[in-house]
PDB file of N, CA, C and O in Angstrom:
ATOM      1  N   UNK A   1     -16.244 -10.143   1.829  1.00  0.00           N
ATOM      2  CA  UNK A   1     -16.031 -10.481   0.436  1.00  0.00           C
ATOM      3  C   UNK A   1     -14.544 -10.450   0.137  1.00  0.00           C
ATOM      4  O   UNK A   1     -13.856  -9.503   0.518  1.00  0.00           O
ATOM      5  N   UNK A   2     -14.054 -11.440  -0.520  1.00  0.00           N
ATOM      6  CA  UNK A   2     -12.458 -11.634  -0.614  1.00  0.00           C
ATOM      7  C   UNK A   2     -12.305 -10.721  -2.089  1.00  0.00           C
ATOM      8  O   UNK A   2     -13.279 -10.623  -2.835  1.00  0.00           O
ATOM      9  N   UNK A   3     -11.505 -10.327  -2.291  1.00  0.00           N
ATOM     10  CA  UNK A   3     -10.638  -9.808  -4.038  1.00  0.00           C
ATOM     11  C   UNK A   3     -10.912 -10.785  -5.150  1.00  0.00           C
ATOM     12  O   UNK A   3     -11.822 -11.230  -4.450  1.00  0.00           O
ATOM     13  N   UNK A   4     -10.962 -11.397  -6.033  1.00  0.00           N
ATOM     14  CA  UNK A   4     -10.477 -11.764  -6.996  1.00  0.00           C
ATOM     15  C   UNK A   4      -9.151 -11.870  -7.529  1.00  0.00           C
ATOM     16  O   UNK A   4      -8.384 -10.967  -7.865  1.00  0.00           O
ATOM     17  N   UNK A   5      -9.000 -13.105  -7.554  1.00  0.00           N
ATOM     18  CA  UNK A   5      -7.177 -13.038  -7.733  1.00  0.00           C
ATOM     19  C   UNK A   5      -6.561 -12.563  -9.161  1.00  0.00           C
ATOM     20  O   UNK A   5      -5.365 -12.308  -9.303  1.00  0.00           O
ATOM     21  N   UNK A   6      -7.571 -12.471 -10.250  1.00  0.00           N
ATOM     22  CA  UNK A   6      -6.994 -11.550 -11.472  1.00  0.00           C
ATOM     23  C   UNK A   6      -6.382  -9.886 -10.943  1.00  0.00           C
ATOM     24  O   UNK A   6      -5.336  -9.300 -11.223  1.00  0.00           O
ATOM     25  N   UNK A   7      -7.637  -9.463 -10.019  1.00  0.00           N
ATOM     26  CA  UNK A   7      -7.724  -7.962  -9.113  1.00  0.00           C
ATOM     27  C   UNK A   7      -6.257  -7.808  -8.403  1.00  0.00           C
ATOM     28  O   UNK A   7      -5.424  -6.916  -8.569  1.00  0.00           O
ATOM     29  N   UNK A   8      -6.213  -8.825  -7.660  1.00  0.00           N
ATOM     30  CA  UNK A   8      -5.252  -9.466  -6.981  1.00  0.00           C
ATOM     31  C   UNK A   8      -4.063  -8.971  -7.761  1.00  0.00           C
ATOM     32  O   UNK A   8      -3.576  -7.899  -7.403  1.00  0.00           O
ATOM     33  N   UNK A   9      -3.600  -9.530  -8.651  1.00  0.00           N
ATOM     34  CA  UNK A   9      -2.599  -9.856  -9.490  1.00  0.00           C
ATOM     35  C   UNK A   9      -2.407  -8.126 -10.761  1.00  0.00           C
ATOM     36  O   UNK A   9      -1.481  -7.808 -11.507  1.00  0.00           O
ATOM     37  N   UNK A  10      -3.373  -7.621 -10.543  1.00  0.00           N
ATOM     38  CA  UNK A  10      -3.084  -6.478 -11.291  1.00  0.00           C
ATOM     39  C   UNK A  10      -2.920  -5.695  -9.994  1.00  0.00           C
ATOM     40  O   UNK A  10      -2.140  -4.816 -10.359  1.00  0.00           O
ATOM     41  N   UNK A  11      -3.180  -5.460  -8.656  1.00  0.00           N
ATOM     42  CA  UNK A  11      -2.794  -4.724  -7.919  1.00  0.00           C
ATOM     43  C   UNK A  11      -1.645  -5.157  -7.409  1.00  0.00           C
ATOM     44  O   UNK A  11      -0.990  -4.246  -6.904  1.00  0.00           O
ATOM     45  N   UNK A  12      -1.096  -6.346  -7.347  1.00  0.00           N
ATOM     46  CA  UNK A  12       0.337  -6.280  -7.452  1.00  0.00           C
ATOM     47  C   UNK A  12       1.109  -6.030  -8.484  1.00  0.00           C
ATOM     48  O   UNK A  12       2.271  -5.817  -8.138  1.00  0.00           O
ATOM     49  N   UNK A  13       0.973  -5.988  -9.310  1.00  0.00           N
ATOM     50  CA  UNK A  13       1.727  -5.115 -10.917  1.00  0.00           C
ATOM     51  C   UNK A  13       2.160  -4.020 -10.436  1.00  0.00           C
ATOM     52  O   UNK A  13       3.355  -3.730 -10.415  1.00  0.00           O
ATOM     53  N   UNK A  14       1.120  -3.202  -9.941  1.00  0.00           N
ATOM     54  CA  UNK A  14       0.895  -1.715  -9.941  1.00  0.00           C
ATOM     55  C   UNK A  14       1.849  -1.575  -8.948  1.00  0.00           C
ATOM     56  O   UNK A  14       2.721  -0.799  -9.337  1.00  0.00           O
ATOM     57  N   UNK A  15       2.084  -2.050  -7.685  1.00  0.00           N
ATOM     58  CA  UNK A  15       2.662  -1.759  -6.391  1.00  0.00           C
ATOM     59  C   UNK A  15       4.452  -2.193  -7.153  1.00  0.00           C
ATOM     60  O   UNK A  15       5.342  -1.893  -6.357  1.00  0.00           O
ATOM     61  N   UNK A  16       4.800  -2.603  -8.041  1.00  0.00           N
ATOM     62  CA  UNK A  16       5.895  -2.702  -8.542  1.00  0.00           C
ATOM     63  C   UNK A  16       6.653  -1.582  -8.684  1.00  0.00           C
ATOM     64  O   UNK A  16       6.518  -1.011  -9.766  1.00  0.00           O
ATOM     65  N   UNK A  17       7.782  -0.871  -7.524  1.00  0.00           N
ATOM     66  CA  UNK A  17       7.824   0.129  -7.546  1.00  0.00           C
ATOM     67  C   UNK A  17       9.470  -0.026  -8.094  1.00  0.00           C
ATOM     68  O   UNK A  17       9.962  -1.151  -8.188  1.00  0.00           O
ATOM     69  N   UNK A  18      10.350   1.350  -8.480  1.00  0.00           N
ATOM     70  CA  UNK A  18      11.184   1.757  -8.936  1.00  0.00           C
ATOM     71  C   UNK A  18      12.330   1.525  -7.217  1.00  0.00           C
ATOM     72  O   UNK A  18      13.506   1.167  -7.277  1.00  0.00           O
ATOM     73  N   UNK A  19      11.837   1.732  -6.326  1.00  0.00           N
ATOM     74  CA  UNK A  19      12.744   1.927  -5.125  1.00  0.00           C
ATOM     75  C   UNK A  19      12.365   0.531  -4.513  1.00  0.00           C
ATOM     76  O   UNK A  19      11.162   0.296  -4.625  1.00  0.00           O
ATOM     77  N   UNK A  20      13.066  -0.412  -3.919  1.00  0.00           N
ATOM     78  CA  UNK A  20      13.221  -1.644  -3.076  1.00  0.00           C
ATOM     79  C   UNK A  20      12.619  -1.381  -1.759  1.00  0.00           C
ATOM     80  O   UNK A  20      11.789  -2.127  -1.239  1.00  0.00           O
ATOM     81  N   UNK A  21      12.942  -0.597  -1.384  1.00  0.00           N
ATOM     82  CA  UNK A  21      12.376  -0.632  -0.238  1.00  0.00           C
ATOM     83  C   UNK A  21      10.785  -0.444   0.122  1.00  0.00           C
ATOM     84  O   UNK A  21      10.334  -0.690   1.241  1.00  0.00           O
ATOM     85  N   UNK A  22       9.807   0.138  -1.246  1.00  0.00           N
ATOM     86  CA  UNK A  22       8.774   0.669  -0.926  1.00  0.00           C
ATOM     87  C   UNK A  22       7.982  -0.904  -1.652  1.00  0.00           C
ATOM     88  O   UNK A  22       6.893  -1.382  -1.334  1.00  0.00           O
ATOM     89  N   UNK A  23       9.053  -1.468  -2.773  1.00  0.00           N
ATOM     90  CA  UNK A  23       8.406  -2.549  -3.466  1.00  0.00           C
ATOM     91  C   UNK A  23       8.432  -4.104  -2.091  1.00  0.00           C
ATOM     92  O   UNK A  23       7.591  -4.979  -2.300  1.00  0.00           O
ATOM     93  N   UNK A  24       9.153  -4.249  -1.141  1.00  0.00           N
ATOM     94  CA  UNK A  24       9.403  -4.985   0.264  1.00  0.00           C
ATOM     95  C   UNK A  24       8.179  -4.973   1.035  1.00  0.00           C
ATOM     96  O   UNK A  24       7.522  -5.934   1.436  1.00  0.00           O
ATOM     97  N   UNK A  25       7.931  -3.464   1.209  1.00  0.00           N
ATOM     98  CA  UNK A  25       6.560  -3.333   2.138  1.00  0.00           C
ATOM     99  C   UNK A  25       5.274  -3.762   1.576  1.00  0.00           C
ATOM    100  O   UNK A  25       4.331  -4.426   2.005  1.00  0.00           O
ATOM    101  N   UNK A  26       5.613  -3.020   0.203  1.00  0.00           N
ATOM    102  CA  UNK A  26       4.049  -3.349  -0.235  1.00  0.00           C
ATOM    103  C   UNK A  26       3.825  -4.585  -0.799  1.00  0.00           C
ATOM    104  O   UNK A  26       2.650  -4.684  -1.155  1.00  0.00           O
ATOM    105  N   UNK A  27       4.518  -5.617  -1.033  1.00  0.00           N
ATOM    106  CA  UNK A  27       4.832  -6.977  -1.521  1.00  0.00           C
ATOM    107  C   UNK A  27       4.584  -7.400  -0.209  1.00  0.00           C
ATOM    108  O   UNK A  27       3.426  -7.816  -0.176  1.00  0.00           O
ATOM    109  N   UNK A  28       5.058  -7.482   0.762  1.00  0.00           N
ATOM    110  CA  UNK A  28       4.825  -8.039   2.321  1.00  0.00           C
ATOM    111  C   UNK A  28       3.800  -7.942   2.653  1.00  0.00           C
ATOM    112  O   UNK A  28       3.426  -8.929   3.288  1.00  0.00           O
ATOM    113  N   UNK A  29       2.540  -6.612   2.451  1.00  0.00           N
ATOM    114  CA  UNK A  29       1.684  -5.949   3.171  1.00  0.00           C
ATOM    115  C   UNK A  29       0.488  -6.992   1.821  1.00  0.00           C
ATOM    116  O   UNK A  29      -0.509  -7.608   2.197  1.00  0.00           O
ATOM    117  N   UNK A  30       0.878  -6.938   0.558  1.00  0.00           N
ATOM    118  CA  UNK A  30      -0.044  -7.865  -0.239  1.00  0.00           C
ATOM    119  C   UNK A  30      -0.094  -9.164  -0.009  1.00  0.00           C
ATOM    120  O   UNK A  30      -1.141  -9.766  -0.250  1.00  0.00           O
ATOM    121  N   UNK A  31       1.155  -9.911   0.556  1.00  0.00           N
ATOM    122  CA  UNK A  31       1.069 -11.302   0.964  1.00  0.00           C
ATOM    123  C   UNK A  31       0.423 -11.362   2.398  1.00  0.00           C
ATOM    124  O   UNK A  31       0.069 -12.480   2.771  1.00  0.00           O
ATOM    125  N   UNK A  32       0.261 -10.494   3.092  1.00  0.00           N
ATOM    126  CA  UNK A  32      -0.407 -10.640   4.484  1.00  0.00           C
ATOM    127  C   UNK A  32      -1.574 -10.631   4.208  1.00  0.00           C
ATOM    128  O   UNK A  32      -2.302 -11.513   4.662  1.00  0.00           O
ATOM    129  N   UNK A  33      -2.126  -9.521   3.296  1.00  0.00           N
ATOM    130  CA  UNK A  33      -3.612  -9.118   3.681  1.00  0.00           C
ATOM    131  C   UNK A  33      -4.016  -9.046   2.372  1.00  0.00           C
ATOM    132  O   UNK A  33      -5.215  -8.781   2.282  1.00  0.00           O
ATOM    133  N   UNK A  34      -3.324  -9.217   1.096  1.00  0.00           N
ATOM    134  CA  UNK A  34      -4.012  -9.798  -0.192  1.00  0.00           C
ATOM    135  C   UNK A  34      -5.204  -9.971  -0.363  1.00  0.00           C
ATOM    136  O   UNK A  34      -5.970  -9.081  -0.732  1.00  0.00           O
ATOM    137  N   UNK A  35      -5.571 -11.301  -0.085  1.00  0.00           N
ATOM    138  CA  UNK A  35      -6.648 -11.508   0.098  1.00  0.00           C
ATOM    139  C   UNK A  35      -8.215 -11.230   0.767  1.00  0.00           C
ATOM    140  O   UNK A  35      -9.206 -11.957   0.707  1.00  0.00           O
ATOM    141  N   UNK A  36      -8.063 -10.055   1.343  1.00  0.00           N
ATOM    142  CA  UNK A  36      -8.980  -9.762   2.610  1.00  0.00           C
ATOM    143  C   UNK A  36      -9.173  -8.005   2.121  1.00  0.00           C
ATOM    144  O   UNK A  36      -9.708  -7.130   2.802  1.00  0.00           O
ATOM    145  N   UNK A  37      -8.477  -7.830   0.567  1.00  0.00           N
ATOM    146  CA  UNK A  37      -8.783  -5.905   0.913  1.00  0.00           C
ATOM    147  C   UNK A  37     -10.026  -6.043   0.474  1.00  0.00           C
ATOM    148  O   UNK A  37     -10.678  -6.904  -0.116  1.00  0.00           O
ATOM    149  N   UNK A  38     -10.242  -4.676   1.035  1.00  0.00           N
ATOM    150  CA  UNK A  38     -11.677  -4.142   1.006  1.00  0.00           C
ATOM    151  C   UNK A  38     -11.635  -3.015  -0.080  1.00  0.00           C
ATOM    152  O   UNK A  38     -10.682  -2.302  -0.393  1.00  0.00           O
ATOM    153  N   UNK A  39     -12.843  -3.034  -0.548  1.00  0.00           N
ATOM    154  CA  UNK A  39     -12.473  -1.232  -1.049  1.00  0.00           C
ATOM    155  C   UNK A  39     -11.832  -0.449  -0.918  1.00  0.00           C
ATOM    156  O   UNK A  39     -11.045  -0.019  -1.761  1.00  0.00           O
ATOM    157  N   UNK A  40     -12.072   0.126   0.673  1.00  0.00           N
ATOM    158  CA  UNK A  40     -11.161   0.991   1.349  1.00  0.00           C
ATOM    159  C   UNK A  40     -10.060   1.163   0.835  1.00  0.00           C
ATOM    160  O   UNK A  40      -9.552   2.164   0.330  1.00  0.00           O
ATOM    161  N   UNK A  41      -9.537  -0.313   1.045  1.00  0.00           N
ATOM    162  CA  UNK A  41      -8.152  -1.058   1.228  1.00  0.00           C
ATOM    163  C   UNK A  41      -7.434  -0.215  -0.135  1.00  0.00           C
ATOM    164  O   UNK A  41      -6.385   0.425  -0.070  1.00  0.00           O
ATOM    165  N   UNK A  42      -8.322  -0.406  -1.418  1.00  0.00           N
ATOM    166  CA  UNK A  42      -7.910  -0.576  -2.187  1.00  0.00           C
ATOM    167  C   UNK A  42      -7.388   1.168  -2.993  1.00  0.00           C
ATOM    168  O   UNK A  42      -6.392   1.625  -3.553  1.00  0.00           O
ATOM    169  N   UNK A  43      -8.724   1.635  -2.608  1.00  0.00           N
ATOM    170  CA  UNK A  43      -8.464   3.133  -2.801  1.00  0.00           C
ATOM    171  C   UNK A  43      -7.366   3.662  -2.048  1.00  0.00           C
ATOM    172  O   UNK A  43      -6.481   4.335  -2.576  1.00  0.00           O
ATOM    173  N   UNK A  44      -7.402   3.346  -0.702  1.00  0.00           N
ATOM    174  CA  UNK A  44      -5.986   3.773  -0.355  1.00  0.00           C
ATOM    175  C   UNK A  44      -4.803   3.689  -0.448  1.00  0.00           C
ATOM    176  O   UNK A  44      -3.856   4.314   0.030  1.00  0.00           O
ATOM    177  N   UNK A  45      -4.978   2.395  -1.474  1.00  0.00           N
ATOM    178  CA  UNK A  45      -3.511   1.925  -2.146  1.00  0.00           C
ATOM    179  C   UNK A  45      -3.448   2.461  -3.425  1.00  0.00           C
ATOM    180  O   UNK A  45      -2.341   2.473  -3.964  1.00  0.00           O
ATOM    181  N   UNK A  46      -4.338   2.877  -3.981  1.00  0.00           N
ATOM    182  CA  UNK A  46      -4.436   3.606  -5.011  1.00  0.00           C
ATOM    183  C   UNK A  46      -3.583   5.103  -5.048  1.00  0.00           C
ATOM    184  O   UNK A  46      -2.693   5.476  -5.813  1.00  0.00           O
ATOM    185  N   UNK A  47      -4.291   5.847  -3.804  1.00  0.00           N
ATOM    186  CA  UNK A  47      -3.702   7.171  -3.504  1.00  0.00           C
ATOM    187  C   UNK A  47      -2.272   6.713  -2.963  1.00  0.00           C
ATOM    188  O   UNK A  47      -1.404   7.538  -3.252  1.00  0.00           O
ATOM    189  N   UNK A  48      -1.954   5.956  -2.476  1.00  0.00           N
ATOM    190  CA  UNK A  48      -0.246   5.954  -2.410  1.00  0.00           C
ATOM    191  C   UNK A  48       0.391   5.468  -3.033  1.00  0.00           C
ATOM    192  O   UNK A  48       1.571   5.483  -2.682  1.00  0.00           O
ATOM    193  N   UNK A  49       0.079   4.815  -4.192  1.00  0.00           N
ATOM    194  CA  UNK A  49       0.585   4.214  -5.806  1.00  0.00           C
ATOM    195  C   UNK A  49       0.947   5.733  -6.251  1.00  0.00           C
ATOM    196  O   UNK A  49       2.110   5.812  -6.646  1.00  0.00           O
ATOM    197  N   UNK A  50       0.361   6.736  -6.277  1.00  0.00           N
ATOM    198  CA  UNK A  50      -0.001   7.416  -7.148  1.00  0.00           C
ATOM    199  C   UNK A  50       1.087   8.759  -7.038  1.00  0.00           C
ATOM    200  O   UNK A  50       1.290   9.716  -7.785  1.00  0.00           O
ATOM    201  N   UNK A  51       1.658   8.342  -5.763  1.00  0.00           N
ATOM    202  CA  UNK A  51       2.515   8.986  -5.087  1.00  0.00           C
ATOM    203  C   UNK A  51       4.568   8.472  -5.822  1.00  0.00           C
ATOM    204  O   UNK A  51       5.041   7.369  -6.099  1.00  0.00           O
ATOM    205  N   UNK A  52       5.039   9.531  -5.862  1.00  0.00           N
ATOM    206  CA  UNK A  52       6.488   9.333  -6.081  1.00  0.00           C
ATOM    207  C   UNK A  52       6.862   8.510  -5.045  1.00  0.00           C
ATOM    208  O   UNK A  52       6.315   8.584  -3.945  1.00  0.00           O
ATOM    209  N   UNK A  53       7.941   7.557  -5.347  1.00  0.00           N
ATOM    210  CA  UNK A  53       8.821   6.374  -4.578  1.00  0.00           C
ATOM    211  C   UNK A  53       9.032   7.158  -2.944  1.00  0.00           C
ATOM    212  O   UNK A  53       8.616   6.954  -1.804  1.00  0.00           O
ATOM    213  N   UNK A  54       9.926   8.139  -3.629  1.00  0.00           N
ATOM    214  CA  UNK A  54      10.702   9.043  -2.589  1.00  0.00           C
ATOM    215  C   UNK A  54       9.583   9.308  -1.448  1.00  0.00           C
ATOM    216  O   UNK A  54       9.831   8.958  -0.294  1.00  0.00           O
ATOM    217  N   UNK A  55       8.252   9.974  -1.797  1.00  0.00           N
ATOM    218  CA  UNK A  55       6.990  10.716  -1.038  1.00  0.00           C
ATOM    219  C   UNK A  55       6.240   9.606  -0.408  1.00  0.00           C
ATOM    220  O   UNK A  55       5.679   9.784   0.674  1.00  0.00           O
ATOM    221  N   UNK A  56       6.195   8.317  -1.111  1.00  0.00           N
ATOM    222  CA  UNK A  56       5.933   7.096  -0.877  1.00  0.00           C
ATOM    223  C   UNK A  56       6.666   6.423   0.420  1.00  0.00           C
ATOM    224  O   UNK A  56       6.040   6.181   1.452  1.00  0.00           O
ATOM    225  N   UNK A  57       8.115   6.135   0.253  1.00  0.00           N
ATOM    226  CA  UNK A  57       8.764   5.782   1.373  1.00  0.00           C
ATOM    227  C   UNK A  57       8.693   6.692   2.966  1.00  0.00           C
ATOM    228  O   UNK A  57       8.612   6.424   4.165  1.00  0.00           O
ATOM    229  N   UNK A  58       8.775   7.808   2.147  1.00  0.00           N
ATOM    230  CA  UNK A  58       8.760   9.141   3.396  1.00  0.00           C
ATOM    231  C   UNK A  58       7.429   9.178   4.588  1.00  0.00           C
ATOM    232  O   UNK A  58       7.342   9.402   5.795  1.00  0.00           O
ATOM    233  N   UNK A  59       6.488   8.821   3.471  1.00  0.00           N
ATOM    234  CA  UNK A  59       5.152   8.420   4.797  1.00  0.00           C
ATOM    235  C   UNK A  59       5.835   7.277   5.224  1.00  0.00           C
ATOM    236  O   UNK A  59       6.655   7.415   6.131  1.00  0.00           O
ATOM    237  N   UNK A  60       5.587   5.827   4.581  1.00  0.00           N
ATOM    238  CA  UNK A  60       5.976   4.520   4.913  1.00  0.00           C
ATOM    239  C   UNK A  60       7.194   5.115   6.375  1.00  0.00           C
ATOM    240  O   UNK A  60       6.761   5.271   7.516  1.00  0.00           O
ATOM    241  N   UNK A  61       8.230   5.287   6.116  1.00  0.00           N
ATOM    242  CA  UNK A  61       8.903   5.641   6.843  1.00  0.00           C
ATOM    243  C   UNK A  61       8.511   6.314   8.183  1.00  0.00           C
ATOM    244  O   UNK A  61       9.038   5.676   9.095  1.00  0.00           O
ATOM    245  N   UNK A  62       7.724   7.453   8.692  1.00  0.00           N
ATOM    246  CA  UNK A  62       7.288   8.068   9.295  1.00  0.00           C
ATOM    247  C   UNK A  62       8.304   9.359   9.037  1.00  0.00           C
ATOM    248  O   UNK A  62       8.898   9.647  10.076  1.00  0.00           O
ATOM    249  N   UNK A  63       8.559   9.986   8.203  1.00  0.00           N
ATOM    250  CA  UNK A  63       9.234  11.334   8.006  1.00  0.00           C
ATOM    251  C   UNK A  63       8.244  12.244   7.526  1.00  0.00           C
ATOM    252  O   UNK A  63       8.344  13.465   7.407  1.00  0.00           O
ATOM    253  N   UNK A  64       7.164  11.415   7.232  1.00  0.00           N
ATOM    254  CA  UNK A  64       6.507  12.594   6.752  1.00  0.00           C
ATOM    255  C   UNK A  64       4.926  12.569   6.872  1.00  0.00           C
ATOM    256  O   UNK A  64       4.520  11.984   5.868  1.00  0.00           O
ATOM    257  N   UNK A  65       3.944  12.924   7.607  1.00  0.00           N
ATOM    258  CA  UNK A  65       2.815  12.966   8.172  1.00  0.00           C
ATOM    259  C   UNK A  65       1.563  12.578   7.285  1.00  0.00           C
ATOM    260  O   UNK A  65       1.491  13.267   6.268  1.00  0.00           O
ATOM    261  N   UNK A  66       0.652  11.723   7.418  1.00  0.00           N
ATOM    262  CA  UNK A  66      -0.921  11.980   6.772  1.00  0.00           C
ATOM    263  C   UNK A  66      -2.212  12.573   7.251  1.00  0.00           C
ATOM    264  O   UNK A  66      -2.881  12.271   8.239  1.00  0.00           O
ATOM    265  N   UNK A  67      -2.446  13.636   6.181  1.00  0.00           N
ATOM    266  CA  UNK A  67      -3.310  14.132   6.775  1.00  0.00           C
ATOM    267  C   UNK A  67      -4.739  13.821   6.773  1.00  0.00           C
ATOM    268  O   UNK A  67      -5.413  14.328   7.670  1.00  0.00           O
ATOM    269  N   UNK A  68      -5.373  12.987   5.818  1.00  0.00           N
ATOM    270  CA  UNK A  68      -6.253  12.108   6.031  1.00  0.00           C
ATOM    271  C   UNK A  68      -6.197  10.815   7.018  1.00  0.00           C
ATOM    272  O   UNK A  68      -5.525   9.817   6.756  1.00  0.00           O
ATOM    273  N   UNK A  69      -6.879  10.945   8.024  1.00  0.00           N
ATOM    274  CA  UNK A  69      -6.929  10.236   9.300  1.00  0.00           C
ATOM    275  C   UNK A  69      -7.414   8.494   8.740  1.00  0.00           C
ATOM    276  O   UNK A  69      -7.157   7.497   9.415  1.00  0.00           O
ATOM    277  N   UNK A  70      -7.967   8.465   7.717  1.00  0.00           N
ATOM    278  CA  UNK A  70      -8.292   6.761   7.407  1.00  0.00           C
ATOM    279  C   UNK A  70      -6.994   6.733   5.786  1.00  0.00           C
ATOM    280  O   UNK A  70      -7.242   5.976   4.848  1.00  0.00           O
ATOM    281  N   UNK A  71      -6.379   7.182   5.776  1.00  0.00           N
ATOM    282  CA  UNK A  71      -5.174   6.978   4.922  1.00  0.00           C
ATOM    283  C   UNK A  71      -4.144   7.063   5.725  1.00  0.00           C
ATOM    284  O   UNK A  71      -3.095   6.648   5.231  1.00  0.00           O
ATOM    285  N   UNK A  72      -4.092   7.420   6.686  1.00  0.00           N
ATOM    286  CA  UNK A  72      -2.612   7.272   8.134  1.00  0.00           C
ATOM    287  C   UNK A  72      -2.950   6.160   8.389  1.00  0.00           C
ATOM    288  O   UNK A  72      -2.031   5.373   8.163  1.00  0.00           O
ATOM    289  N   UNK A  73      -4.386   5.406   8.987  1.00  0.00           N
ATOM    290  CA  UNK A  73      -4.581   4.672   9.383  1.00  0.00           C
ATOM    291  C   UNK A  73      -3.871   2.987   8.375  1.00  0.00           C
ATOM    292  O   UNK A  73      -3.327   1.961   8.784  1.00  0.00           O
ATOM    293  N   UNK A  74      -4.292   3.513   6.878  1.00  0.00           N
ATOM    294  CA  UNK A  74      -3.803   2.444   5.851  1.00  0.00           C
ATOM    295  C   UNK A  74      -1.904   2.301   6.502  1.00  0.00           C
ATOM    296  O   UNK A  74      -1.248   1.523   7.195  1.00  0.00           O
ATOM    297  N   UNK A  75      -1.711   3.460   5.813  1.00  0.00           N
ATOM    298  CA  UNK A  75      -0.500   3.408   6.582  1.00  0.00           C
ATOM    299  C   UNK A  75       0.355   2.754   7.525  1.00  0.00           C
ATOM    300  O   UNK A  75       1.432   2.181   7.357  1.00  0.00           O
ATOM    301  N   UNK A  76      -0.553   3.012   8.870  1.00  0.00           N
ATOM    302  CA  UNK A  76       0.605   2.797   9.719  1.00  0.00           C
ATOM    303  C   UNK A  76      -0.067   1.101   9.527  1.00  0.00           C
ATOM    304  O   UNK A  76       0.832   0.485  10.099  1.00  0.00           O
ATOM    305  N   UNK A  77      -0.970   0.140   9.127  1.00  0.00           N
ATOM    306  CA  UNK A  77      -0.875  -1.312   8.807  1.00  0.00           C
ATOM    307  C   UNK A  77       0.397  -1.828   7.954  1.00  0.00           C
ATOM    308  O   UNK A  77       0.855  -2.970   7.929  1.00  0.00           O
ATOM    309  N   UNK A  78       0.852  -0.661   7.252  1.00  0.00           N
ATOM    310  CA  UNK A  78       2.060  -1.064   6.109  1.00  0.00           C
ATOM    311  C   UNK A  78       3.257  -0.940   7.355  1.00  0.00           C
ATOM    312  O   UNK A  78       4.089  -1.808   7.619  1.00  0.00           O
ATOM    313  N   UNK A  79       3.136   0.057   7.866  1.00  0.00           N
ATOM    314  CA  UNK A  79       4.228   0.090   9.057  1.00  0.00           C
ATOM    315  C   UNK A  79       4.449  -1.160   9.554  1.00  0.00           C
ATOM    316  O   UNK A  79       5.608  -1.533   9.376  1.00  0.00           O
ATOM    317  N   UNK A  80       3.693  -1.987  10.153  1.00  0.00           N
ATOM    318  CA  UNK A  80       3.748  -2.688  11.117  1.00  0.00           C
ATOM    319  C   UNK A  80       3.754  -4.656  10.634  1.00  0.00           C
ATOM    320  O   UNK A  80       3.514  -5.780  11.074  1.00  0.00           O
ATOM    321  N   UNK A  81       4.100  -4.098   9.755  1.00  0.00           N
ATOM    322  CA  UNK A  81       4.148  -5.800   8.877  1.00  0.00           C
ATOM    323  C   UNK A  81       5.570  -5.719   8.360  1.00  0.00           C
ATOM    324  O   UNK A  81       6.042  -6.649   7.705  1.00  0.00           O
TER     325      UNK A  81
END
């Protein structure tokens, strides 16, 4: 089942971040796979929205560890795009 592009378009609002570098990934990581999140997808972008820029980049980055094993997993997809 694909997103809805209104869904679409308010979860890119949200990913509009204060720091460039975290707004790059997640703008990149929405034009790759936009179309294709899942639930999952979405909750886990939720819990790292929800997160400060700084705490945000610091996972993105790898400085700083996840300890939920299917939220590392979201993760390291943002890594690698």
């Amino acid at each position: 089942m694909t997103i809805d592009q209104p869904r679409l378009r308010r979860i890119r609002w949200r990913c509009r971040r204060g720091m460039l570098e975290n707004d790059l990934i997640l703008n990149r990581f929405l034009d790759a796979c936009g179309n294709g999140l899942t639930e999952g997808d979405i909750a886990n972008l939720d819990e790292l929205l929800h997160m400060t820029d700084s705490a945000l980049w610091d996972l993105i980055a790898g400085r700083s560890d996840v300890a939920d094993p299917t939220l590392a997993a979201f993760v390291a997809r943002l890594r690698v795009l």
